[in-house]
C-alpha positions in Angstrom: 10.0 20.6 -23.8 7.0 19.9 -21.1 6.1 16.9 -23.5 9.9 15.3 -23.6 10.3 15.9 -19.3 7.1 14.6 -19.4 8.1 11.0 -21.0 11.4 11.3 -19.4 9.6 10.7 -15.8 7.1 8.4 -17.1 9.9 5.7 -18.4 11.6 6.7 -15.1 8.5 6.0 -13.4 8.4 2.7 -15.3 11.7 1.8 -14.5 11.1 2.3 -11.2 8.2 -0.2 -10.9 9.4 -3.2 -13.2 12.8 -3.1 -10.6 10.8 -3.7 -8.0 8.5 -6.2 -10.0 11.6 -7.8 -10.8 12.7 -7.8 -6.9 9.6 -9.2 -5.8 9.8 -12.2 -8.9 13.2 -13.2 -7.8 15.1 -14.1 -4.1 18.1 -11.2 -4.8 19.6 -9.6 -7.8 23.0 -7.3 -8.2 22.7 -3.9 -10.1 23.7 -5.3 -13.1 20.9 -8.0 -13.5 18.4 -5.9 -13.2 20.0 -3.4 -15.5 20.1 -6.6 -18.0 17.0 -7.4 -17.4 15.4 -3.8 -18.0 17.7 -2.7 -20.7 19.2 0.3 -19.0 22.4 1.7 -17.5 23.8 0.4 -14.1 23.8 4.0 -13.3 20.3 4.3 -13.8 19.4 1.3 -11.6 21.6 2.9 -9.2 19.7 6.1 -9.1 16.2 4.3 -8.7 17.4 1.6 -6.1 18.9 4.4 -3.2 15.4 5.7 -3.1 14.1 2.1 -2.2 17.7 1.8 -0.1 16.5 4.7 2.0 13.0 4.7 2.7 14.4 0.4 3.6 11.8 -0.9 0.7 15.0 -2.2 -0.3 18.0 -3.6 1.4 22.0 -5.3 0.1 22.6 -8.8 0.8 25.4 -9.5 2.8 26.7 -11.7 0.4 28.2 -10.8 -3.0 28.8 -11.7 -6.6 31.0 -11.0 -9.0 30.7 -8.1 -11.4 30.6 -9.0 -15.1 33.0 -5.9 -15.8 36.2 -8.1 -15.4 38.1 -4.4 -15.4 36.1 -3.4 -12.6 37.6 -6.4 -10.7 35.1 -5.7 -8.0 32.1 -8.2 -6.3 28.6 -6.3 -5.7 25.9 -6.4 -2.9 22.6 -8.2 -4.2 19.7 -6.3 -3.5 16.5 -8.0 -2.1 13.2 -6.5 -0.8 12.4 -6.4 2.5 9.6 -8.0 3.1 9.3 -6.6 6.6 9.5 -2.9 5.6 5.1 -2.9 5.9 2.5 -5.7 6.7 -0.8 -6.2 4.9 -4.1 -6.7 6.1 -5.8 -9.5 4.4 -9.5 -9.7 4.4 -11.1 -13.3 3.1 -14.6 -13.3 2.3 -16.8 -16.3 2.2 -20.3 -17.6 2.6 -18.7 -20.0 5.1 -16.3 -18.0 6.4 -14.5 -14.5 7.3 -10.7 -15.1 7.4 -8.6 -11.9 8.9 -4.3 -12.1 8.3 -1.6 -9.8 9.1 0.9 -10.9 6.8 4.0 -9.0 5.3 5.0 -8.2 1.7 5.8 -11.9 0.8 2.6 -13.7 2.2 4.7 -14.5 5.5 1.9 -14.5 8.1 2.0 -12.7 10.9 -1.3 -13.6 12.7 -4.9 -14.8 11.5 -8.1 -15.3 13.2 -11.2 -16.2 12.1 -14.1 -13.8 11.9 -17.9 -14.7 13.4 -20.7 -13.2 11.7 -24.0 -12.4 12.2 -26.6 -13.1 9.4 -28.4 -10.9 10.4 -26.1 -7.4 10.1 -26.5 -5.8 6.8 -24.0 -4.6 4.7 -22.5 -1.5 6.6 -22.5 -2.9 10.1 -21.1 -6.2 8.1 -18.1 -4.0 7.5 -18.0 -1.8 10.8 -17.9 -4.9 12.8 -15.3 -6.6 10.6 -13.1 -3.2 10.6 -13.5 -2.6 15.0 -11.9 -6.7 14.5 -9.3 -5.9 12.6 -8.4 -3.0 15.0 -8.3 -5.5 17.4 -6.1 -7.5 16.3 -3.3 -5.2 15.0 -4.0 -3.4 18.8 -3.6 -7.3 20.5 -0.5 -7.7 18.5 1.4 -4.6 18.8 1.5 -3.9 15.1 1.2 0.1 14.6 -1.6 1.4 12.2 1.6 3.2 10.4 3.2 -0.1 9.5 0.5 -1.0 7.8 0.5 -0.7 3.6 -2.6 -1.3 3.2 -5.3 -3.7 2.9 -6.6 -6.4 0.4 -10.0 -8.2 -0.2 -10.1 -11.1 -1.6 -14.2 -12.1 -2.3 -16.2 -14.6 -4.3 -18.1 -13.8 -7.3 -17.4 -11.0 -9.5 -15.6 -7.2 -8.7 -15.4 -4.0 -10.1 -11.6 -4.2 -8.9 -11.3 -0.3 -10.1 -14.0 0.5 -7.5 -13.7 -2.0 -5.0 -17.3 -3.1 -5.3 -18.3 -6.7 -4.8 -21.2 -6.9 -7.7 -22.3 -10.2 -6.6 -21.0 -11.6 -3.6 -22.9 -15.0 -3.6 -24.9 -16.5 -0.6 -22.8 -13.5 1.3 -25.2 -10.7 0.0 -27.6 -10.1 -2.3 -26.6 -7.2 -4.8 -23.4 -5.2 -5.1 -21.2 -4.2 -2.1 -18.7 -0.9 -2.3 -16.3 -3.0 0.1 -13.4 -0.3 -0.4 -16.0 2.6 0.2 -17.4 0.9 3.2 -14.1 -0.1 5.3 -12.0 2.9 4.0 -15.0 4.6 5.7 -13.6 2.6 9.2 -10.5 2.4 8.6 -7.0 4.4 8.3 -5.8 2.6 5.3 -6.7 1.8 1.8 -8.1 -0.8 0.6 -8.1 -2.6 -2.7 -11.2 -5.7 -4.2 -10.8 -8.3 -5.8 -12.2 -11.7 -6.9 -10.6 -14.7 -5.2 -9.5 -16.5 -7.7 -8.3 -13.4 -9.3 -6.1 -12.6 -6.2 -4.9 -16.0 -6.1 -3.5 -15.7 -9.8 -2.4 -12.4 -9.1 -0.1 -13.9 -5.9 1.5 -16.5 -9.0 2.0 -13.3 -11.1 4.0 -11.5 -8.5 6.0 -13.7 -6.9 6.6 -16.3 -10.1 7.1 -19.7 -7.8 6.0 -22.0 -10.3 5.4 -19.8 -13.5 8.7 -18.7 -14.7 8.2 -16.3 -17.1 4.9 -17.0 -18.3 3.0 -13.9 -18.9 -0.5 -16.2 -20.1 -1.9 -17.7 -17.4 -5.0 -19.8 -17.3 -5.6 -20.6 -13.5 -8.5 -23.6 -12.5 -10.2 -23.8 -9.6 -11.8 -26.6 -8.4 -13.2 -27.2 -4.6 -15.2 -26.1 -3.1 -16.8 -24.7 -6.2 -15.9 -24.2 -10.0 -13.4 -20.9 -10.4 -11.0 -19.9 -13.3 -9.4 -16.2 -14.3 -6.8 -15.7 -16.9 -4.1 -13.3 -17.5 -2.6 -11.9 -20.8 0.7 -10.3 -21.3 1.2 -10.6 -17.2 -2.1 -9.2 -16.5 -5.3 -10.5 -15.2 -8.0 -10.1 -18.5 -11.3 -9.2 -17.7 -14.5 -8.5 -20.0 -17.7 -6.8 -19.7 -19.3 -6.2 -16.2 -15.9 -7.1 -14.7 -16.5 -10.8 -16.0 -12.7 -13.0 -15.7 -12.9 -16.6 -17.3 -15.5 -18.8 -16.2 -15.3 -22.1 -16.4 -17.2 -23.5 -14.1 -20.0 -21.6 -15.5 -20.5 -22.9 -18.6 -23.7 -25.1 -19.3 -22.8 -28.6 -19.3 -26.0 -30.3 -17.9 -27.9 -32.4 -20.5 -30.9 -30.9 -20.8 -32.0 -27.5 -18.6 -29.6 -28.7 -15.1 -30.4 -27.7 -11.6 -30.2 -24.2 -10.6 -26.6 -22.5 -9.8 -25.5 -20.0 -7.6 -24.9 -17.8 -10.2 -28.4 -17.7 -11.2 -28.2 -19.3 -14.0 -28.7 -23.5 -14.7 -27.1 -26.7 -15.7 -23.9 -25.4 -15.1 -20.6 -27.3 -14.6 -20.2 -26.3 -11.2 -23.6 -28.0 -10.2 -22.5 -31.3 -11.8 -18.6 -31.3 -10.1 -18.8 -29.1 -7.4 -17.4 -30.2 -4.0 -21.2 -30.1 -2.5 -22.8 -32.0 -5.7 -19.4 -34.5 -5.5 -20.3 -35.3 -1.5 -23.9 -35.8 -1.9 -23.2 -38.3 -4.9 -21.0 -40.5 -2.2 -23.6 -40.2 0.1 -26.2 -41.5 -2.3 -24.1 -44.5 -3.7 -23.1 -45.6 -0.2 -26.9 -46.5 0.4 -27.7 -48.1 -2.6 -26.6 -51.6 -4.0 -23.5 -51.1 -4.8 -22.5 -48.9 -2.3 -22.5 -50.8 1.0 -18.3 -51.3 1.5 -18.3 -47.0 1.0 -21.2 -47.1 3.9 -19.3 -49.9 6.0 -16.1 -47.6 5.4 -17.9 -44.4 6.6 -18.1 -46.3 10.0 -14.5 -45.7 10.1 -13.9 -42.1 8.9 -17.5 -39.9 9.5 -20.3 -39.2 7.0 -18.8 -38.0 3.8 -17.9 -33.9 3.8 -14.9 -31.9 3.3 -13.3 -32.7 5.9 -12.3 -36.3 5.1 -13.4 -36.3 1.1 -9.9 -37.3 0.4 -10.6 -40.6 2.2 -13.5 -41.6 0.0 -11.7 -40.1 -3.6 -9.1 -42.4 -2.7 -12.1 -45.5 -2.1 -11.4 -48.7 -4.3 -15.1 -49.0 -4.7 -15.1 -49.3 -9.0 -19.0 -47.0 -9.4 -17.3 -44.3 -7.3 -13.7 -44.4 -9.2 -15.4 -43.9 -12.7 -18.2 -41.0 -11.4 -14.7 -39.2 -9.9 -13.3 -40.0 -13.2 -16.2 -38.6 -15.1 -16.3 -35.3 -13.3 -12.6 -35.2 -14.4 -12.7 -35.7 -17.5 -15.8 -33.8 -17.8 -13.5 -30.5 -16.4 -10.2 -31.5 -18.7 -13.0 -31.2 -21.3 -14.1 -27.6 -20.7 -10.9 -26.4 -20.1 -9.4 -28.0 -23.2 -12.1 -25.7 -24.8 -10.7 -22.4 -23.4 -7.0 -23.7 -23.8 -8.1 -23.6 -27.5 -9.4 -20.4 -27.3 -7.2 -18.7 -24.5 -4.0 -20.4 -26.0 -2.3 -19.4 -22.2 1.4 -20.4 -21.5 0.8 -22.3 -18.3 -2.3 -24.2 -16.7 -2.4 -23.2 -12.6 -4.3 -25.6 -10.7 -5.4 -24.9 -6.8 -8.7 -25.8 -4.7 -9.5 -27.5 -2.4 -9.9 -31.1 -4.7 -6.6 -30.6 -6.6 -5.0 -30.6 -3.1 -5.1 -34.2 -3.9 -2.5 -35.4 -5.8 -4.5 -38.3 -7.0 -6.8 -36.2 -8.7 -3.9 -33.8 -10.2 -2.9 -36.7 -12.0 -5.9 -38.1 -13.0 -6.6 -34.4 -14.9 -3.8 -33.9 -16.0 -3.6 -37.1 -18.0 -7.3 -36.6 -19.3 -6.2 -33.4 -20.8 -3.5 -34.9 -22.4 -5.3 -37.2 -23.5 -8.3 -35.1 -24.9 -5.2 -32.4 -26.4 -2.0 -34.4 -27.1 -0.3 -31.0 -28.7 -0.3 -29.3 -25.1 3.8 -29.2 -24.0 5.5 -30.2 -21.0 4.9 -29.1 -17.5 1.9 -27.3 -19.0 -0.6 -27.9 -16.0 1.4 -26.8 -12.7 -0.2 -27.2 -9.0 0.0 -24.3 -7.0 2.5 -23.7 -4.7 0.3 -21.1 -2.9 -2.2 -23.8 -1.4 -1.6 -23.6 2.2 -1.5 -19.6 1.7 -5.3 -19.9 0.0 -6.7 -17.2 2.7 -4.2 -14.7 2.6 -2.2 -14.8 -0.2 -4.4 -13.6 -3.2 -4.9 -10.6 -0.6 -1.7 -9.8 0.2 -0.7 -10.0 -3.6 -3.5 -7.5 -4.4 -2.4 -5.2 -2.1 1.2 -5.0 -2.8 0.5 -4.7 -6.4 -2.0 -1.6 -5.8 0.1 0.3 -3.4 3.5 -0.4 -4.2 3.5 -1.2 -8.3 0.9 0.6 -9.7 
């Protein structure tokens, strides 16, 4: 009896979490969709939604469609999440930059302010200072520590998600940091870690913009760095040490290749990279052929990230085929692990596929290199301007509210 009650709550536990999956994946749906959708009575969906109804996870639209059950003759209330019922702290983590957000349960932001660092502050007081901010700013903004879910982490280089431990959080610190341990240690909320790029494919998991129904998902990264993570049967895959996809980290240098911030050398990133792409311009605009990129800097600044758009979009023929090459050199690589990964969609975000110029131009190589690959394969992001919060926000609703 204890084993059949038992498996009775799990699958009502279950049903309970795919509704709201479901919820969060689409704008509104009536009892009956989502009753469809999970394979269960209307009754049952009944009985799980007036929890949600009255704790206000959940609230009825005020407009209504019609039932299916033509003898019911009766129109019902679509239910929607309300994305207001608790607000997320979102923590971005770079070597450039600290980004703080308040945002709510749909990546809506609420407020975000930078974050000044010291280089000097080790790993604890890194954390106690960036807590004592956060503080701050939900104090400045009236927003009450109990409306608060939780909080999400978005870092670079790999994480032991399960702990929240950073294990190497490049040019930010050297070795692991226990990034839930340390600010759970500050603050009244939990908080969940995660890679970047794997919060950013989490945020197209969850809220299904530009995905559909995809469950395999092979997301690319590129600007400022290299990044990739994939997810299989609707969740992110990750191998030993914590390890997601890497793409940018596969040894593509002729020969041994300069050094790479993951320690290792000749890497694709060090070849393609937003840093290695700049320093090419500014090497080609003093040499020979260069001199109408150098004449054009006049105009819009030294080359950097700021105005690289400006000079991917430069006539000049040398510096169309070396962007073409580091194109084509990516489509190649990720041809590779389309082979191997076989996902159902291709994500693309970063800071150089902002550029729609350059979408195109990969997304034709890949064709090109793999003819076989279907329709809207390669998508762009729709989560672009959202790049500092959203992976966070999507980490955190998935921890506290869906797992």
């Amino acid at each position: 009896m204890n084993n059949i009650n038992s498996a009775f709550l799990e699958t009502k536990a279950n049903n309970r979490l795919n509704a709201l999956r479901l919820l969060f994946a689409n704008e509104s749906l009536s009892r009956t969709e989502i009753a469809s959708f999970l394979g269960i009575s209307t009754a049952a969906v009944t009985s799980i939604v007036n929890e949600f109804l009255e704790s206000g996870l959940i609230i009825q639209c005020e407009e209504s469609v019609d039932s299916p059950n033509k003898k019911a003759g009766r129109k019902q209330s679509p239910l929607k999440i309300n994305y207001n019922w608790k607000y997320i702290v979102c923590f971005d983590i770079h070597p450039a930059s600290v980004n703080i957000a308040i945002t709510n349960l749909h990546g809506k932001l609420i407020v975000e302010e930078p974050f000044t660092f010291s280089s000097n502050w080790n790993k604890k007081e890194f954390c106690s200072e960036l807590a004592k901010e956060c503080i701050k700013i939900l104090w400045n903004h009236s927003i009450h520590l109990n409306q608060i879910l939780g909080a999400g982490v978005s870092v670079i280089g790999p994480v032991n998600h399960l702990e929240g431990i950073a294990l190497h959080p490049y040019r930010v610190f050297e070795g692991p940091v226990p990034f839930k341990e340390l600010l759970e240690n500050e603050l009244p909320f939990p908080i969940t870690v995660e890679s970047n790029v794997c919060a950013f494919l989490q945020s197209e998991l969850l809220y299904r913009t530009n995905i559909e129904n995809a469950q395999n998902i092979l997301m690319l990264k590129w600007g400022p760095g290299v990044g990739s993570a994939t997810a299989i049967n609707g969740h992110i895959y990750k191998g030993y040490n914590y390890q997601s996809s890497e793409i940018g980290h596969n040894h593509f240098a002729k020969g041994k290749g300069a050094k790479c911030i993951c320690g290792r050398n000749g890497c694709l990133e060090t070849l393609i990279s937003e840093a290695a792409i700049i320093d090419h311009i500014k090497e080609l605009m003093h040499s020979e052929n260069g001199k109408d990129i150098l004449e054009f800097s006049k105009t819009v600044g030294e080359p950097c990230s700021a105005n690289l758009e400006s000079y991917l979009n430069h006539p000049n023929q040398e510096l169309r085929e070396y962007v073409s090459k580091c194109s084509f050199d990516l489509a190649e690589v990720t041809n590779n692990a389309i082979l191997i990964l076989a996902p159902d969609k291709l994500v693309l975000f970063g800071d150089i596929f902002e550029h729609d110029s350059i979408v195109s131009l990969f997304t034709e190589q890949l064709v090109e290199i793999n003819s076989t690959l279907p329709e809207q394969f390669c998508v762009k992001s729709t989560f672009r301007k959202k790049k500092k919060y959203i992976g966070s926000t999507a980490i955190a609703v998935e921890n506290f509210l869906l797992s």
